[in-house]
C-alpha positions as CSV (number, residue, x, y, z in Angstrom):
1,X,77.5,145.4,144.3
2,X,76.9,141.7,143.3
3,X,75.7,141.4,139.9
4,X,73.1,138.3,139.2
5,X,72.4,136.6,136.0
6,X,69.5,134.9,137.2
7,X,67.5,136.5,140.3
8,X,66.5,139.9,139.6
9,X,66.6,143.1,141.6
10,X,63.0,143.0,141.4
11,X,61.8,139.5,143.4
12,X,59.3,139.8,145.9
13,X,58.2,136.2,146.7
14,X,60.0,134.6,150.0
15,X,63.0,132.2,149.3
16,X,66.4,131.8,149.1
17,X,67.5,131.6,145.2
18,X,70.9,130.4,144.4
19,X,72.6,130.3,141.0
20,X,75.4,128.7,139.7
21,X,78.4,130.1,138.1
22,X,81.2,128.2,137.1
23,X,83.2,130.7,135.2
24,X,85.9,130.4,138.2
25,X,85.7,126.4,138.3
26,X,89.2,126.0,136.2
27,X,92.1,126.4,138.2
28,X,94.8,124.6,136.3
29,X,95.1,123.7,132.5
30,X,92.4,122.3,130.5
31,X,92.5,118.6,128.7
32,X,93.5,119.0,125.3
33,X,92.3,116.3,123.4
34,X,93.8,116.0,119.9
35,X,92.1,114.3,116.9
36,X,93.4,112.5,113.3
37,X,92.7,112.7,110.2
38,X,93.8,110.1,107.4
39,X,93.3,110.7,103.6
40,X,93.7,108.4,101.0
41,X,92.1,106.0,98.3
42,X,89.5,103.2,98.7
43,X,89.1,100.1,97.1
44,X,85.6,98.8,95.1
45,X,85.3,96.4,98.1
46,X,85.2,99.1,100.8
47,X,81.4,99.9,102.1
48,X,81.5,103.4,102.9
49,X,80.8,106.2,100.2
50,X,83.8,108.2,98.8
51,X,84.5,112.1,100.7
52,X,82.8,110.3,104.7
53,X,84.2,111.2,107.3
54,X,84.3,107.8,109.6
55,X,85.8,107.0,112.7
56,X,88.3,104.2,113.1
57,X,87.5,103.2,116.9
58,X,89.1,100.1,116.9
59,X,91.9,97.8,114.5
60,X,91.0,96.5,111.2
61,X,87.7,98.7,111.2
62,X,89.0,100.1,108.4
63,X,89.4,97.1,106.2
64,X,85.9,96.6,105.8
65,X,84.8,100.2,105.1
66,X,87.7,101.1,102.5
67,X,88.5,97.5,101.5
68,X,91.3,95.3,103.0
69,X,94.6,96.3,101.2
70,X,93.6,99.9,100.0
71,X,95.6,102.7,101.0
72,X,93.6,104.1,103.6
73,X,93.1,100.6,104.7
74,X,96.8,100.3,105.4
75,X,97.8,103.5,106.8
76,X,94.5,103.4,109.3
77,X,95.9,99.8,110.3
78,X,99.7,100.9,110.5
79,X,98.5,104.3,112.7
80,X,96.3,101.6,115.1
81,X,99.6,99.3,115.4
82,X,101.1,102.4,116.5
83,X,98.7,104.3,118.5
84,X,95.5,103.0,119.8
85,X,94.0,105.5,121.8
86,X,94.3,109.0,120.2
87,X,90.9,109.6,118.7
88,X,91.2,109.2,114.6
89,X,88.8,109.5,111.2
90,X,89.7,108.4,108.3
91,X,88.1,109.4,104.7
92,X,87.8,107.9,101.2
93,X,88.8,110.7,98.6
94,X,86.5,110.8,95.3
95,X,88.7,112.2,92.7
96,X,91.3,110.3,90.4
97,X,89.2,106.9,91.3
98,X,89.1,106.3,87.4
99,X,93.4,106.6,87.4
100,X,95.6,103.6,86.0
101,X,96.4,101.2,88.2
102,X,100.6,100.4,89.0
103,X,101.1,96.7,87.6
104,X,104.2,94.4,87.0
105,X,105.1,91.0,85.2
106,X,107.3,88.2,86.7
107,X,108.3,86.0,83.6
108,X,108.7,83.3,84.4
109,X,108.6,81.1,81.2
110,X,111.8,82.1,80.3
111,X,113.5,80.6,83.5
112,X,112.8,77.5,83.1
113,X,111.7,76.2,79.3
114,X,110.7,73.0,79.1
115,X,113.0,72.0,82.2
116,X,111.6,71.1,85.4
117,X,112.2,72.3,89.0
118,X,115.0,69.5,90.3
119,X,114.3,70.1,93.8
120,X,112.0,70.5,96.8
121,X,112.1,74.6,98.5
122,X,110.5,77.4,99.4
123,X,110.4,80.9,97.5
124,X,110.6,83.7,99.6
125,X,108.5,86.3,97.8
126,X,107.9,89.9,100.2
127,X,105.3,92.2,98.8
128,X,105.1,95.4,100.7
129,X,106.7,94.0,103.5
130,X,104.4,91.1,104.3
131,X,106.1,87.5,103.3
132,X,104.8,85.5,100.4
133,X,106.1,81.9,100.7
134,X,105.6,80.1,97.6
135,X,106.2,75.9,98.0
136,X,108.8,74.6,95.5
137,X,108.3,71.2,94.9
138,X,110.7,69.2,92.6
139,X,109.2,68.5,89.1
140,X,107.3,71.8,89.2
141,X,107.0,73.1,85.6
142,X,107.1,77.1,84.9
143,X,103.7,77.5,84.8
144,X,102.7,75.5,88.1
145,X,105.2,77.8,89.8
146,X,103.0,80.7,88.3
147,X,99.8,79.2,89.7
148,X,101.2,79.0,92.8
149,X,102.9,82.2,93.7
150,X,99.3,84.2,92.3
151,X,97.7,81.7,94.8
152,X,100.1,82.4,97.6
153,X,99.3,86.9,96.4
154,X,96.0,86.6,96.3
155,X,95.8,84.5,99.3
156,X,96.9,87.7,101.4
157,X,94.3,90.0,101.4
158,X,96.3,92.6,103.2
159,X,98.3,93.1,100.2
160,X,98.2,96.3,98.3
161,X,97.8,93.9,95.0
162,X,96.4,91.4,92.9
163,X,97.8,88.5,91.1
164,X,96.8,86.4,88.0
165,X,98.4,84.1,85.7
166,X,99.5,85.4,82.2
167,X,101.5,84.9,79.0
168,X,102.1,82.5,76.8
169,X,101.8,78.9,78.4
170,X,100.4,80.6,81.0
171,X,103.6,80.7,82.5
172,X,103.9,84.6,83.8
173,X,102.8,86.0,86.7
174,X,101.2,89.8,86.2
175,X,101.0,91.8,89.5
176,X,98.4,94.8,89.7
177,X,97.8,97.5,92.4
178,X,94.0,97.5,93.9
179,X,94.4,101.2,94.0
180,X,95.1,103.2,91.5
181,X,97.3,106.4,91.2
182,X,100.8,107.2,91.6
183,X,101.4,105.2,94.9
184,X,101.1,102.0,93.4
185,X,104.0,102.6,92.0
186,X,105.6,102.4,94.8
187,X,104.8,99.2,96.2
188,X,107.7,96.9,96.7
189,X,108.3,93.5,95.5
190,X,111.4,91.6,96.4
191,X,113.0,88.5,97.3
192,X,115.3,86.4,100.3
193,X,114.8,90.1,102.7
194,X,116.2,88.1,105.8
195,X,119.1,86.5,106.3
196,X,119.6,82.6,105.4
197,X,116.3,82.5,103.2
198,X,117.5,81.5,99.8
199,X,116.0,80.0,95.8
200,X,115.8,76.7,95.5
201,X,117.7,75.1,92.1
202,X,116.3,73.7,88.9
203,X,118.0,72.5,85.6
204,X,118.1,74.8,82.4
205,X,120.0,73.4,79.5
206,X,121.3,70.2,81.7
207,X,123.0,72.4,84.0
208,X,121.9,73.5,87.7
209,X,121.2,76.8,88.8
210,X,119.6,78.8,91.2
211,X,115.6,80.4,90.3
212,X,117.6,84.1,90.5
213,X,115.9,87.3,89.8
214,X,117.9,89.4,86.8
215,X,117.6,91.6,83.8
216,X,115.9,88.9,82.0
217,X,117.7,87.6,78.2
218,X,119.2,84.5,80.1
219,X,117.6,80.8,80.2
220,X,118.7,80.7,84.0
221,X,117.3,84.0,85.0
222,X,113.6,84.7,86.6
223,X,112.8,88.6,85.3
224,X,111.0,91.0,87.6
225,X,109.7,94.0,86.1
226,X,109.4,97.1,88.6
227,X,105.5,98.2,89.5
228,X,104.9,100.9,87.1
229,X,102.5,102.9,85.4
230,X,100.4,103.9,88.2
231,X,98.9,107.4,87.5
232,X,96.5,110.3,88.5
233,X,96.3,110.8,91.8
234,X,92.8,112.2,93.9
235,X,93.1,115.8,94.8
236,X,93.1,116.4,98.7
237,X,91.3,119.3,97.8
238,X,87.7,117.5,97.9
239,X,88.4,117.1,102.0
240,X,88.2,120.7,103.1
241,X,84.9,120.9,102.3
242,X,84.1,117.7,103.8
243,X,85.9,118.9,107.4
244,X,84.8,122.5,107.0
245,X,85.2,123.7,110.6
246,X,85.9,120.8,112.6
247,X,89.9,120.6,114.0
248,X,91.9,118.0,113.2
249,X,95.3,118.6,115.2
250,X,97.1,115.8,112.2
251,X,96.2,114.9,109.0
252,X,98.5,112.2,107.5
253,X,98.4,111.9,103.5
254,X,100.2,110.1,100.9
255,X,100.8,112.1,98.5
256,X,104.1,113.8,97.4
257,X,103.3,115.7,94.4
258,X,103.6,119.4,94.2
259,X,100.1,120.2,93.9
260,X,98.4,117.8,96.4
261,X,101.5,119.4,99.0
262,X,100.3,122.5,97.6
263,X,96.9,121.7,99.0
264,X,97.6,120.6,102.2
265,X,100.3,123.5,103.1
266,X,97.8,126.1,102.3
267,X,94.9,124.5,104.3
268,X,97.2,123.5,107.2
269,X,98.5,127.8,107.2
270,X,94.7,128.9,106.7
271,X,93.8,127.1,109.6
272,X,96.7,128.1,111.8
273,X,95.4,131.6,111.6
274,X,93.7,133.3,114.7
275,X,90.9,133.9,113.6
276,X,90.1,130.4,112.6
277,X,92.2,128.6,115.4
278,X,92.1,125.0,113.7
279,X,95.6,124.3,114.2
280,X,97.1,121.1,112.4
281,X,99.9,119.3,111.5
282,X,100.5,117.3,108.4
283,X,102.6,114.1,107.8
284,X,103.9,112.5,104.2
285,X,106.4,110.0,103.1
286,X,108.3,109.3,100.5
287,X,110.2,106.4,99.1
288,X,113.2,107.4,96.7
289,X,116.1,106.0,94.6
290,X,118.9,108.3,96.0
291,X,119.3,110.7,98.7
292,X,119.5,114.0,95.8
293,X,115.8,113.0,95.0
294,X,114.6,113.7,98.8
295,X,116.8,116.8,99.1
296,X,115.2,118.1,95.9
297,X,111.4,117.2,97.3
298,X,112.9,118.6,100.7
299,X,113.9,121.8,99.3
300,X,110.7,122.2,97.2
301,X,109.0,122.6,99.9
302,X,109.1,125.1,102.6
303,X,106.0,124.7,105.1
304,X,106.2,124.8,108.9
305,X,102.6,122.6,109.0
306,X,104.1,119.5,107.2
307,X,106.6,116.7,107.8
308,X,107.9,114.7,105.1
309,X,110.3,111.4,106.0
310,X,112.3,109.7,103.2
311,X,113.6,106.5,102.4
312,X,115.5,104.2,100.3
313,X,114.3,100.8,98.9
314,X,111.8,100.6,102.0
315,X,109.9,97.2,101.9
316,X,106.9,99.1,102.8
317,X,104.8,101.7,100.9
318,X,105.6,105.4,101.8
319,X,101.7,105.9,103.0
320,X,102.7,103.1,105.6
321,X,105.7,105.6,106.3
322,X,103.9,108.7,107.0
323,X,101.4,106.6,108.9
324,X,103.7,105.1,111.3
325,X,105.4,108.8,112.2
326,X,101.8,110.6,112.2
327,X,100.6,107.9,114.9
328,X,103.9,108.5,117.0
329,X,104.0,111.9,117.1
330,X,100.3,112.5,117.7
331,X,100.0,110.2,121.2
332,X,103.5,112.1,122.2
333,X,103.1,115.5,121.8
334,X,99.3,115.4,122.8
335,X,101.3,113.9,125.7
336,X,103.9,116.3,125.9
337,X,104.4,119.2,122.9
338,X,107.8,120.2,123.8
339,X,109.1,116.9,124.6
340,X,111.5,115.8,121.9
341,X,110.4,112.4,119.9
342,X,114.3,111.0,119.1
343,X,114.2,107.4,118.7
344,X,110.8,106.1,119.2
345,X,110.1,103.1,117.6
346,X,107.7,102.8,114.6
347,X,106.1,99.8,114.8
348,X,105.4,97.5,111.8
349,X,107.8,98.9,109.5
350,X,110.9,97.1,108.1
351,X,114.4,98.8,107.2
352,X,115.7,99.0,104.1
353,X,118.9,96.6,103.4
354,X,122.0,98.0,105.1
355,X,123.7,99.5,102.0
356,X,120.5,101.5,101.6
357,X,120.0,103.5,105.1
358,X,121.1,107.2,105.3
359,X,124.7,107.5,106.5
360,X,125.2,109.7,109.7
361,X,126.3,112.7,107.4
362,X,123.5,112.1,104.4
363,X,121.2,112.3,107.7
364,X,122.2,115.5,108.7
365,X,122.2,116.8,105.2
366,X,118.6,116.0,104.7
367,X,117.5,117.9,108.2
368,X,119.0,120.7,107.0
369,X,116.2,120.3,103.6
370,X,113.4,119.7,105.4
371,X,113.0,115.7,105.3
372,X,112.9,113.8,108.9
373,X,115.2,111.3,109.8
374,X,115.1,107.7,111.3
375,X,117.6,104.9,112.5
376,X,117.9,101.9,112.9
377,X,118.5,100.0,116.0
378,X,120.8,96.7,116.7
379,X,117.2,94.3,116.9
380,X,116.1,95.8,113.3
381,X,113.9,98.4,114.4
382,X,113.0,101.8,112.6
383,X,113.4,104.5,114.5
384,X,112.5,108.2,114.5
385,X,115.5,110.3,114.7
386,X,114.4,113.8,114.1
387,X,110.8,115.1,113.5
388,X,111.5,118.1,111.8
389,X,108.8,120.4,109.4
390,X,110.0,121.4,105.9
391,X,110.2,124.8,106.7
392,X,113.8,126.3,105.9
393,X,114.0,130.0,105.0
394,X,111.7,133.3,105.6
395,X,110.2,135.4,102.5
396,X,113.3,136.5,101.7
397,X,114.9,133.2,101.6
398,X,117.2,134.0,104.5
399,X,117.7,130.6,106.4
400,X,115.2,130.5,108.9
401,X,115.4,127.8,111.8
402,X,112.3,129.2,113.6
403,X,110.0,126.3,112.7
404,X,112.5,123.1,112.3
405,X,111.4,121.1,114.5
406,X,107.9,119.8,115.0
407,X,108.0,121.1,119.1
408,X,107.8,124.7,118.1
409,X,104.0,124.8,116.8
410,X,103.0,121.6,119.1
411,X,104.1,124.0,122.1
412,X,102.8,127.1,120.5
413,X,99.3,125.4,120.0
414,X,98.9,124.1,123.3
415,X,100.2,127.3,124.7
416,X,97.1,129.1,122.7
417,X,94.4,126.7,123.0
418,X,95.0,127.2,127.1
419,X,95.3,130.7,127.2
420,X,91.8,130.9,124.7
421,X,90.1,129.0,127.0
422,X,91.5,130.3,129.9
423,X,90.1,134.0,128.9
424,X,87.2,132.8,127.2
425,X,85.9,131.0,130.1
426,X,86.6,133.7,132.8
427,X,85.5,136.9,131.1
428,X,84.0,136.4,127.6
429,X,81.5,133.8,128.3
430,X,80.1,135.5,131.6
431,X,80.0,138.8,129.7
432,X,82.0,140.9,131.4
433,X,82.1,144.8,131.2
434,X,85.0,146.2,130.4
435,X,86.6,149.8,132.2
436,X,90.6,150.8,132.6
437,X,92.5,150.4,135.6
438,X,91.3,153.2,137.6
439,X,87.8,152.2,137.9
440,X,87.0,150.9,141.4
441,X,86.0,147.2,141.0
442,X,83.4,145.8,142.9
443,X,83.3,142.3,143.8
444,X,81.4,140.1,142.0
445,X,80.2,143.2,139.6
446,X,81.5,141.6,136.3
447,X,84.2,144.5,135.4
448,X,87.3,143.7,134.2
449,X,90.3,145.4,133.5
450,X,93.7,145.0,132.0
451,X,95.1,144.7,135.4
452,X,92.1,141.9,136.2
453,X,93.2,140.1,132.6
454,X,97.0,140.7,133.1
455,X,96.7,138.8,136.4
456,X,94.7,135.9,135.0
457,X,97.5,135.4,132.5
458,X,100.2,135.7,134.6
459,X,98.7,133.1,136.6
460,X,98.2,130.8,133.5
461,X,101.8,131.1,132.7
462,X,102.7,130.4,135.8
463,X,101.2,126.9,135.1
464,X,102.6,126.8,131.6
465,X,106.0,127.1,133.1
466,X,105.2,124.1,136.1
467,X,104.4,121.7,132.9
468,X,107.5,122.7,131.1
469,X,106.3,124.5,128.2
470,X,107.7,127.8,128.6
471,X,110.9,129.3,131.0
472,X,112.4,132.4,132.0
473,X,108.4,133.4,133.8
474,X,109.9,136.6,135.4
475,X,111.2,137.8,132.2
476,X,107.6,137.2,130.8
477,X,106.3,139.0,133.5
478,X,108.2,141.9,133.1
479,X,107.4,142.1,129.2
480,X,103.9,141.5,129.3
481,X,101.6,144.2,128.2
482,X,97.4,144.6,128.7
483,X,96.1,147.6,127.4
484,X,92.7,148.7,126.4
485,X,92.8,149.2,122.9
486,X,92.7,153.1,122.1
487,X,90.0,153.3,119.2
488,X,87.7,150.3,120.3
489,X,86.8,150.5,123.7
490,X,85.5,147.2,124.2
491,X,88.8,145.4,123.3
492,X,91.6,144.5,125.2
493,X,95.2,144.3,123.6
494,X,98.0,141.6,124.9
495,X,101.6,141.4,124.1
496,X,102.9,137.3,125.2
497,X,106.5,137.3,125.0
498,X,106.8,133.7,126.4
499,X,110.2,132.3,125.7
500,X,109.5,128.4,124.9
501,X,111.4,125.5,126.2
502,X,114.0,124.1,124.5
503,X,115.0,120.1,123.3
504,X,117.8,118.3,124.8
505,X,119.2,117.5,121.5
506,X,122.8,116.7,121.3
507,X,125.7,116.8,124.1
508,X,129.5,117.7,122.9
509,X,131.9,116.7,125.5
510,X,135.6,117.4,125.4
511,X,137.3,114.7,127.1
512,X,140.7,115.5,127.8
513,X,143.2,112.9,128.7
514,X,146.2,112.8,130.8
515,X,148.7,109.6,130.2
């Protein structure tokens, strides 16, 4: 007998009554879209209030609510560059806000005494990656030199810093982060990056020499002092709230201390759970002085929900990092989870100097700690090499390559979100009965059975295997059990053993020769 939600048993007035049921209107796999999240610092020029959740729809929204130059106004701009279209938020964090702020000094009084630039040039500044071209002009005293480079800084209001004239003579140049925390002290500030840029000269002493940058104590030397002092960082702890139930499928942060990784690993495994179902994926960077300092972060950690990517001497800021590799793998496994991202191109960031990228074997060192790896390619360009999580080992600390690469739990969350919706829309949501096998189903009665629900997934899988998610379907089908659970009645048990597909990862060829 056909059951009706709508038109009773019991009508007696003349008409036809139709009702609409559309709990048999999906056939193939649903849209998945995925959403962003990007935490990080403001600055006092941003509009919105700290711990908002606001979207970033379109490029350079975000300078005007978190202030051009912050850190969340940086890594929403670098994840634009790199992916326009997958839908993203972005939000101010409220904590640590009264931190120090990073700063630095370039002396330059000492370089140049009461001597005089001899010649006309250019000084090729880079902060952060973005050029600084100070005009040299012969007869330029120390402290004109100074006006002019904290012109030519605070001209740039896409830099992560500040510049004003200081010292004695007012002949020193004192360079402060906008932010501050921790991360500004990792804000880069170098000289001549590409090739054929170069100081122009100037007498010291009677003698001509180039404007150089050193260890200070000489006449002829310029000194630099590193940015330092940058301190208390906000705790990414003030977000959950904030998101509460809503799904963000990444969640890119800057921060590489133990306790805000702390934070984010045990959100990120809370709401993998099934009985929460927010699956995400988190993304961090980290800009180091050797490659034992991001084997020791690597090996600190050990969470399938979290990528980490490392660097040496990296023009740009790690947050611009994690950035870059969040908005890459976000479009391309939304795209495709299984499909491997090797070599795609991060857009916007510069390599470090040649002597400073990871050797071949350092590379494969670090993927076995739990940092990612990038290259670069012939026209200069960073790319991703291996997106791997920084899970290494079970609970027993027994090496454990279940969740290395980033595919596994892409693939395992879009293989759940279709299957949910696949059984919610067919039996949960039209309220189905529920009776075993043996009970004589009716069309269009709305009875199901673990036969009914075994057939609906096999069918699903079937489609999961025509997109390339899983392989070996007979095998599946063969292993599958649906049962009605013995003590509640009402529930149906099922056992997936789905055997995912793999990455085509590395060839090894014997070529044998013959002379």
């Amino acid at each position: 007998m056909i059951t009706f939600n709508n038109i009773p048993t019991t009508v007696r007035t003349p008409n036809a009554f139709v009702e609409i049921d559309n709990s048999r209107a999906l056939k193939g796999l649903l849209q998945n879209p995925h959403k962003v999240l990007i935490l990080g610092q403001k600055h006092s020029e941003g509009t919105v209030d700290l711990d908002v959740l606001m979207a970033i729809s379109r490029d350079n929204l975000a300078d005007g609510y978190f202030g051009a130059g912050s850190i969340l106004a940086r890594m929403c701009n670098t994840f634009k560059n790199n992916n326009p279209n997958t839908e993203l938020y972005a939000m101010a964090l409220g904590s640590g806000i009264a931190g120090t702020a990073a700063s630095c000094t370039i002396v330059l009084s000492g370089a140049v005494y009461s001597n005089a630039v001899s010649c006309n040039g250019t000084w090729y500044l880079m902060i952060n990656g973005e050029e600084v071209q100070v005009a040299i002009t012969s007869g330029m005293s120390a402290a004109s030199i100074a006006t002019a480079v904290v012109a030519a800084i605070n001209s740039n209001s896409n830099l992560p810093v500040r510049a004003a004239v200081t010292g004695s003579g007012l002949a020193n140049v004192t360079i402060s982060a906008i932010c501050s925390g921790t991360l500004g002290n990792y804000i880069n500030i170098r000289e001549n990056y590409y090739e054929g840029q170069s100081i122009p000269l100037h007498f010291v002493s009677g003698s001509i020499g180039p404007l150089t940058v050193g260890s200070g104590g000489l006449a002829s030397r310029i000194f630099f002092s590193v940015m330092a002092g940058g301190a208390t960082n906000p705790d990414l702890g003030d977000a959950w709230a904030v998101i509460d139930n809503e799904q963000f499928h990444y969640i890119i942060q800057p921060y590489i201390e133990a306790a805000n990784l702390i934070e984010i690993e045990d959100e990120l495994a809370d709401r993998f759970l099934p009985l929460n179902d927010l699956q995400g994926h988190g993304f961090g960077a980290v800009r180091v002085s050797a490659i034992a300092s991001a084997t020791a972060l690597g090996n600190s950690r050990n969470s399938p929900h979290n990528t980490i990517i490392a660097a040496i001497d990296a023009p740009q800021c790690p947050e611009e990092w994690a950035a870059a590799v969040g908005a890459v793998a976000a479009w391309n496994l939304n795209i495709d989870p299984a499909r491997p991202l090797h070599f795609l191109k991060l857009k916007g960031l510069l390599p470090p100097p040649i002597d400073k990228r990871f050797t071949r074997a350092e590379r494969d060192i670090l993927l076995y700690d739990g940092i990612a790896t990038w290259v670069v390619d012939t026209g200069g360009n960073v790319l991703l090499e291996r997106c791997i999580t920084t899970y290494q080992t079970n609970a027993l600390g027994i090496l454990d390559p279940s969740y290395l690469d980033i595919q596994t739990l892409a693939t395992l969350g879009e293989i759940r979100y279709q299957y949910k919706a696949r059984m919610v829309n067919r039996f949960i949501i039209p309220r189905f009965k529920l009776a075993d096998d043996t009970f004589p189903v009716q069309p269009g009665s709305y009875v199901a059975t673990p036969r009914t629900v075994k057939q609906e997934t096999i069918a699903l899988f079937t489609l999961l295997r025509d997109r390339g998610l899983i392989e070996n379907l007979d095998d599946f089908i063969d292993n599958i059990v649906v049962e009605r659970d013995i003590s509640d009645r009402n529930r149906v048990n099922v056992l997936l053993p789905c055997d995912l597909i793999n990455q085509f990862r590395v060839l090894a060829a014997n070529l044998q020769f013959i002379l």
